[in-house]
C-alpha positions as CSV (number, residue, x, y, z in Angstrom):
1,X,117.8,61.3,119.2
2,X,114.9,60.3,120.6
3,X,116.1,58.6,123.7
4,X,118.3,61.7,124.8
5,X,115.8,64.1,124.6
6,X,113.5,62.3,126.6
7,X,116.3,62.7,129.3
8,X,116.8,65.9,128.3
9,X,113.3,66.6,129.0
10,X,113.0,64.8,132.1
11,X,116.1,66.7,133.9
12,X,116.2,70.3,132.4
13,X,114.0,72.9,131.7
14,X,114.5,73.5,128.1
15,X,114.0,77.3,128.5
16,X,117.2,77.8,129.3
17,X,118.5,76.5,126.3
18,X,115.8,78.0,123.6
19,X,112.8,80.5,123.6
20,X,109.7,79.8,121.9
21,X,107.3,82.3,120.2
22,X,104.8,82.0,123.3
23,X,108.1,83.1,125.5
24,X,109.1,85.8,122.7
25,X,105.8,87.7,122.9
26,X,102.3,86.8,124.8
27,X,100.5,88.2,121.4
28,X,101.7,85.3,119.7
29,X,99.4,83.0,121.7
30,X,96.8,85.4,122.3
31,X,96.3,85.6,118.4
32,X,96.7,81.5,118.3
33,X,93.8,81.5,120.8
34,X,91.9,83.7,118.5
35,X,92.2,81.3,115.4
36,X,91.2,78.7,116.7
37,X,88.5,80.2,118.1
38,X,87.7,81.4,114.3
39,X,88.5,77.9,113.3
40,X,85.5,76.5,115.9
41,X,83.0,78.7,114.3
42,X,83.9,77.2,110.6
43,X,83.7,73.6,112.4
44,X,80.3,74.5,112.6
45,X,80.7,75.6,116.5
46,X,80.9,71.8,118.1
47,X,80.0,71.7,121.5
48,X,81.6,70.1,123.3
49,X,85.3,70.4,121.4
50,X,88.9,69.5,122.8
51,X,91.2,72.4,122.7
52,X,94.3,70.2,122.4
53,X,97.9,71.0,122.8
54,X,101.0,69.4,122.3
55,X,103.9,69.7,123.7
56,X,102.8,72.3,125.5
57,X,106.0,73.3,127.4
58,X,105.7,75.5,130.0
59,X,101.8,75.8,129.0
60,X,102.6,79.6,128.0
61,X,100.6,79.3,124.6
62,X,97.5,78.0,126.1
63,X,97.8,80.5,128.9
64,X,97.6,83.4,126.2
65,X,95.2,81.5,123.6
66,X,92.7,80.9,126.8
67,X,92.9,84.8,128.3
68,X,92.0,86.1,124.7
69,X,89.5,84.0,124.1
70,X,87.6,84.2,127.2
71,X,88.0,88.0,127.0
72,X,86.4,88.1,123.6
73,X,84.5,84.8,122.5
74,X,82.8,83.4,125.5
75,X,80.6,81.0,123.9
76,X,83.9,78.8,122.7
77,X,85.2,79.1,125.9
78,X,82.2,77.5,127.3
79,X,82.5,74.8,125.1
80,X,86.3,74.3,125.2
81,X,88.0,71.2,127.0
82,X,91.7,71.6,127.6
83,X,93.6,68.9,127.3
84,X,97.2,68.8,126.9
85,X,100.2,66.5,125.3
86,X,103.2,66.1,127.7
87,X,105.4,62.8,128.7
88,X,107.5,65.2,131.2
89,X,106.7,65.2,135.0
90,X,108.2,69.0,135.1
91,X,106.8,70.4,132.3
92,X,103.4,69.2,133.3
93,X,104.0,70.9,136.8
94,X,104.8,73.8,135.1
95,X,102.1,73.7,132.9
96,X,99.7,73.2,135.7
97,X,100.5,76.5,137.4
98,X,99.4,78.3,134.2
99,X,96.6,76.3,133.0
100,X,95.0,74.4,135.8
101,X,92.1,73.2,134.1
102,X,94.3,71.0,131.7
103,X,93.6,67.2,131.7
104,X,96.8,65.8,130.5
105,X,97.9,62.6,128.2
106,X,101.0,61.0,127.5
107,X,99.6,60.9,123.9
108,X,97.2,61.8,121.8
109,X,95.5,58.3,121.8
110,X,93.9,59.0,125.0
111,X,92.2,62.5,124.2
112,X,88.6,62.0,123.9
113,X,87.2,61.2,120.6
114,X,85.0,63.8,119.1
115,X,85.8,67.4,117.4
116,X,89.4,68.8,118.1
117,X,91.5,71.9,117.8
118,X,94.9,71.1,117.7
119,X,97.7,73.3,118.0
120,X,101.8,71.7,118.0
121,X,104.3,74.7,118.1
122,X,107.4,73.9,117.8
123,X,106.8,70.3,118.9
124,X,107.3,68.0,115.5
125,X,111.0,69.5,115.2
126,X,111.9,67.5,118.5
127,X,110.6,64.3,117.4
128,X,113.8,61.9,116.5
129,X,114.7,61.5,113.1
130,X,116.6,59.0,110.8
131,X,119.4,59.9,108.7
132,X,120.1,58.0,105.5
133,X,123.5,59.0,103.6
134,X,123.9,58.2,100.0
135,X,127.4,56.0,99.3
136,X,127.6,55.0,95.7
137,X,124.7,53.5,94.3
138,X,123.6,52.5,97.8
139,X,122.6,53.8,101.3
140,X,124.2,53.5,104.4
141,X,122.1,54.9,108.0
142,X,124.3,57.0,110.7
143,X,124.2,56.3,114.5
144,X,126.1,57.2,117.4
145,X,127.9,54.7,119.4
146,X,130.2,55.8,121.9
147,X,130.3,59.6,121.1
148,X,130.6,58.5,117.2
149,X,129.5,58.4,114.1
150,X,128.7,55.1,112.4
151,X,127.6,54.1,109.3
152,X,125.6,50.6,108.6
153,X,124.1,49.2,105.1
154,X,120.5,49.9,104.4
155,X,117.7,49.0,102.4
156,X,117.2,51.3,100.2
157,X,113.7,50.8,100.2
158,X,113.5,52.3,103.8
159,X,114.7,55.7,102.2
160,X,112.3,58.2,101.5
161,X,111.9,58.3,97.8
162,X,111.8,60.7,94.6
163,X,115.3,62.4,96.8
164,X,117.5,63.7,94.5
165,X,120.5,63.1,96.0
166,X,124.6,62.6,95.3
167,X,127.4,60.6,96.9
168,X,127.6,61.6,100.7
169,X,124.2,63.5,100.5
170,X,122.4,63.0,103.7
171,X,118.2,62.2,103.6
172,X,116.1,62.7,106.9
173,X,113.3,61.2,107.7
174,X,110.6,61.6,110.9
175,X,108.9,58.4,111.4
176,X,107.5,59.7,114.9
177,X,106.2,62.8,113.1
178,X,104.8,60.8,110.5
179,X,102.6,58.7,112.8
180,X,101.6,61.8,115.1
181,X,100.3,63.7,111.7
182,X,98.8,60.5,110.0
183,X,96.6,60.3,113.8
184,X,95.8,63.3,113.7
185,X,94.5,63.3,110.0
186,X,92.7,60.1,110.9
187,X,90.5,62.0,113.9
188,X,89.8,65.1,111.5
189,X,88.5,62.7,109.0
190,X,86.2,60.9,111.3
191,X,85.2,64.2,113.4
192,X,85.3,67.3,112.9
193,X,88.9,68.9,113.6
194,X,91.2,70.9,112.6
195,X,95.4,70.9,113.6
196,X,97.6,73.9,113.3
197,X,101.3,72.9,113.5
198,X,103.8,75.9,113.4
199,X,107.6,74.8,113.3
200,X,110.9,75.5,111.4
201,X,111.7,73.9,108.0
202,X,111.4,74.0,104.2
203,X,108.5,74.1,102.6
204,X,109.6,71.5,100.0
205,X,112.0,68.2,100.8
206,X,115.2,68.6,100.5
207,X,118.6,66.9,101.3
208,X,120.8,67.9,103.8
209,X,121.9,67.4,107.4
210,X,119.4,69.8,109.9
211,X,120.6,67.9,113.0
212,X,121.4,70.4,115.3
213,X,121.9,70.9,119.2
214,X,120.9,73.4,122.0
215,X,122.4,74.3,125.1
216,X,122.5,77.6,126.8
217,X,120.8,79.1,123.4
218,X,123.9,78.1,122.2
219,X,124.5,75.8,119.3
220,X,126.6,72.9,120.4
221,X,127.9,69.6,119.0
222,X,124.8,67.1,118.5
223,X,127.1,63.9,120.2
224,X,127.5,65.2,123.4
225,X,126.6,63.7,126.0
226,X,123.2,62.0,125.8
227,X,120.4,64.4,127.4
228,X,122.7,67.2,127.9
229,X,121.1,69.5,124.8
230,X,118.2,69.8,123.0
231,X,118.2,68.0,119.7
232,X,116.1,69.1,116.8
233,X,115.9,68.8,113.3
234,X,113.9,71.0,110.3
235,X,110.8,69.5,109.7
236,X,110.1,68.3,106.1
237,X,106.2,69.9,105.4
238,X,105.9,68.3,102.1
239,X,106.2,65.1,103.8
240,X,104.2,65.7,106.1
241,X,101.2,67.2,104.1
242,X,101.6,63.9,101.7
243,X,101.2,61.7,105.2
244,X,97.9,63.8,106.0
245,X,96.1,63.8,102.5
246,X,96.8,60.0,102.1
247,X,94.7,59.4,105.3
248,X,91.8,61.3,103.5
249,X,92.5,64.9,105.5
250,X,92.7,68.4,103.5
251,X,96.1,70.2,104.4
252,X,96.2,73.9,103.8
253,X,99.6,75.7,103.3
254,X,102.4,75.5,104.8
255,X,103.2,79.3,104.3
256,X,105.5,81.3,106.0
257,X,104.8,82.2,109.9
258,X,105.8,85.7,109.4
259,X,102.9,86.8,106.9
260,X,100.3,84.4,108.8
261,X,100.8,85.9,112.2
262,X,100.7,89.3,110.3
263,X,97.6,88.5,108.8
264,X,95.9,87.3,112.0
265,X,97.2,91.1,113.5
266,X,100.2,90.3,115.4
267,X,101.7,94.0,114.4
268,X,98.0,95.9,115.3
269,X,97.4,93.5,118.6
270,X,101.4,94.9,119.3
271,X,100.7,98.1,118.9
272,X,97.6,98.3,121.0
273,X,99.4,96.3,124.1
274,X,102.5,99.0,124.1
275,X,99.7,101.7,124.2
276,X,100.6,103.3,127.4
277,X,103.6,101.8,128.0
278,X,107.4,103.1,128.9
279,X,109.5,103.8,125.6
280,X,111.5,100.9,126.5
281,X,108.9,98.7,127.1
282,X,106.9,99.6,123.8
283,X,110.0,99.2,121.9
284,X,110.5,95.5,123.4
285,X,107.2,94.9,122.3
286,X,107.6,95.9,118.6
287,X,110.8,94.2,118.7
288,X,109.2,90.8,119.6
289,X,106.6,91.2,117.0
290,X,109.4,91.5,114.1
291,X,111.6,88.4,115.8
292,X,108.3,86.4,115.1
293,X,107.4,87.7,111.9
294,X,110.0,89.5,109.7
295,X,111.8,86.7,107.1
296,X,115.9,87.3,108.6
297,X,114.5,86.2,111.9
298,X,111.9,83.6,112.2
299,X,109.3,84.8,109.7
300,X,110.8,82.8,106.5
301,X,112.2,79.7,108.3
302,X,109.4,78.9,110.4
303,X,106.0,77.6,108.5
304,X,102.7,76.9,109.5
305,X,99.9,74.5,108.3
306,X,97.4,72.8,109.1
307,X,95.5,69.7,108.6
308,X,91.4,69.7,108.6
309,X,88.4,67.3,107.9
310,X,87.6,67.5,104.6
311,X,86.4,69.9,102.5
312,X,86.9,72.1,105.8
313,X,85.9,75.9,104.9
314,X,88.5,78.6,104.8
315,X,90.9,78.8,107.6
316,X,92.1,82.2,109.0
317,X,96.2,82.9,107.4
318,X,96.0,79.8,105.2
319,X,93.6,80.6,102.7
């Protein structure tokens, strides 16, 4: 998984195949902006702080989260660095266009030390997973070779434990994710920082196969040709949060995105950008509000939470 979407990255321009929230409606990052913006002032209003994204795609979110907040909190503006997470030569081009100020890194190792906002949308659910299945009273891990499944004899200590699961029941785990979160947790312990990630998955882990494939906003068959589709799988927040507080970091939530992005005023925000507006285009607008917020479309499935220094105040949505 990982080596295909790299090439996937590097040769197509994933918005073709999916849409964001930052793509659905510009209040989503506008109201991102604002929390973290919030989030700065509970930091104790660090100056100077990184502003970080990651996986930024097309740099939409920051674009937003940056308009709002110099129309509305100036001082964090003036104290913000922009730096941005991004391996792929045309996303960062793209991302350029929209955010020129950006100083970008092929990982998070190389954004300056010191306090940090971080905010991942949809970026852990594209990091590549393993799959362990369950045969008997031992494990087995799939590949692909040549367009195929495979199954080889595993360890059973490189399973995730405490899984409850039965013969052919499939366990995931996200080593990648795991190391990106445990970093993170590590720089919010040491300076002030706080993360926001907001992606798709269950609260609690579970077993199952979440492998899936993009193409076209289509769903398609996840061994097709390597770098043809985007691959993603749900992310597993429990894990996650576990990773985080075992490097000494507070985690707070995940909850659902629909009633954060509610609380943070995603439907009043709405309401006030289709003031004046065409029937249509008001309509449009409302209509990308729910898509991000109401639970049969993205508000259940997709959760937010986010990893802080410790003993970090109360944090806007997540309290």
């Amino acid at each position: 998984m990982g080596r295909a979407n790299a090439i996937y990255y590097s040769m197509h321009d994933p918005f073709a195949d999916f849409t964001t929230s930052p793509e659905i409606s510009q209040v989503f990052g506008e109201i991102i902006g604002l929390w973290a913006a919030v989030s700065w002032q509970v930091l104790g209003r660090p100056d100077p702080v990184s502003l970080v994204e990651a996986g930024p795609g097309r740099g939409t979110l920051m674009a937003d989260a940056l308009r709002a907040v110099r129309r509305v909190m100036s001082d964090f503006s003036a104290a913000l660095q922009v730096h941005l997470v991004e391996t792929s030569p045309r996303l960062r081009a793209a991302q350029a266009v929209r955010v020129p100020e950006a100083t970008w890194h092929d990982s998070l190792a190389s954004v300056p030390t010191g306090p940090m906002i971080l905010l991942a949308n949809e970026f852990l659910d594209a990091l590549p997973i393993r799959q362990f299945v369950r045969r008997g009273a031992g494990w087995t891990e799939r590949f692909v070779v040549d367009g195929e499944w495979v199954e080889l004899a595993v360890d059973a200590a490189e399973v995730p434990p405490r899984r409850a699961a039965s013969e052919g029941d499939v366990v995931e785990v996200n080593e990648p994710a795991r190391a990106f979160v445990g970093a993170v947790a590590e720089r919010v312990v040491r300076d002030a920082g706080v993360a926001l990630f907001l992606d798709y998955g269950p609260e609690r882990s579970a077993v199952g196969d979440s492998l899936q494939a993009l193409a076209r906003k289509r769903p398609v068959d996840p061994l097709v040709q390597a770098g043809s589709a985007d691959l993603t799988a749900h992310v597993d927040f429990a894990d996650l949060a576990a990773v985080a507080r075992g490097a000494g970091a507070d985690v707070r939530g995940p909850v659902a995105q629909g009633p954060f992005l509610a609380a943070l005023g995603l439907f009043q925000r709405t309401e006030r950008l289709a003031q004046g507006r065409t029937a249509a285009e008001a309509a449009a607008l409302m209509e990308a509000a729910r898509r991000l917020a109401e639970p049969a479309a993205m508000g259940h499935l997709f959760k937010v939470m986010a990893v802080c220094s410790p003993s970090c105040p109360p944090l806007p949505g997540l309290a």
